[in-house]
C-alpha positions, 0 to 999 in steps of 0.5 A, a space after each residue: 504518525 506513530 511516534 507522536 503524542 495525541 492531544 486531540 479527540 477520537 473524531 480527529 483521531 479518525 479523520 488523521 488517521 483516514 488521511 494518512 491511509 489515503 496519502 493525504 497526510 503522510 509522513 516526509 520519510 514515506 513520500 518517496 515510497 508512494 507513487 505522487 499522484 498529485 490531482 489523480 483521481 481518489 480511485 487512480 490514488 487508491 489503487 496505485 496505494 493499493 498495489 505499492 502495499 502489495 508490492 511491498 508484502 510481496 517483497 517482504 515475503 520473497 514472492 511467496 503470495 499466499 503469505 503476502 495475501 495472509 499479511 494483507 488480511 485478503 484471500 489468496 485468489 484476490 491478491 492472484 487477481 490484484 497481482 495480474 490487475 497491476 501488472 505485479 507478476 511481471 515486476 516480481 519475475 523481473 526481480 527475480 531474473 538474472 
């Protein structure tokens, strides 16, 4: 989506745009990263986006929370509480073993 010129107007813009973060309109290359929930419900759809950005944050910063919450624009006890939601910890301490 990035990469493309836009000829439409902002109304379009907004509506691609919401499309996108919702999974509806994403590109081919990020398919395979984001759970296919296909006819799931908007608030399934929602919270497996929700914890597949999490989980890449925290990857990102090596499991270190308080810089993945900081990426993510939301308090440090709120990704704790999403974390242990989605059942993140346990996937991030399995990583980590040998």
């Amino acid at each position: 989506m990035r990469g493309e010129a836009w000829r439409g107007n902002v109304r379009e813009l907004k509506a691609r745009a919401e499309r996108f973060a919702l999974g509806l309109d994403e590109p081919a290359n990020q398919s395979a990263e984001i759970p296919a929930l296909a006819g799931a419900a908007l608030p399934d759809r929602l919270a497996a986006y929700e914890a597949h950005l999490i989980r890449e944050a925290l990857e990102k910063h090596e499991d270190n929370t308080a810089k993945a919450a900081t990426s993510l624009g939301i308090p440090h006890r709120t990704l704790n509480e999403k974390i242990a939601r989605y059942g993140l910890r346990m996937a991030a301490e399995k990583r980590s073993a040998p």
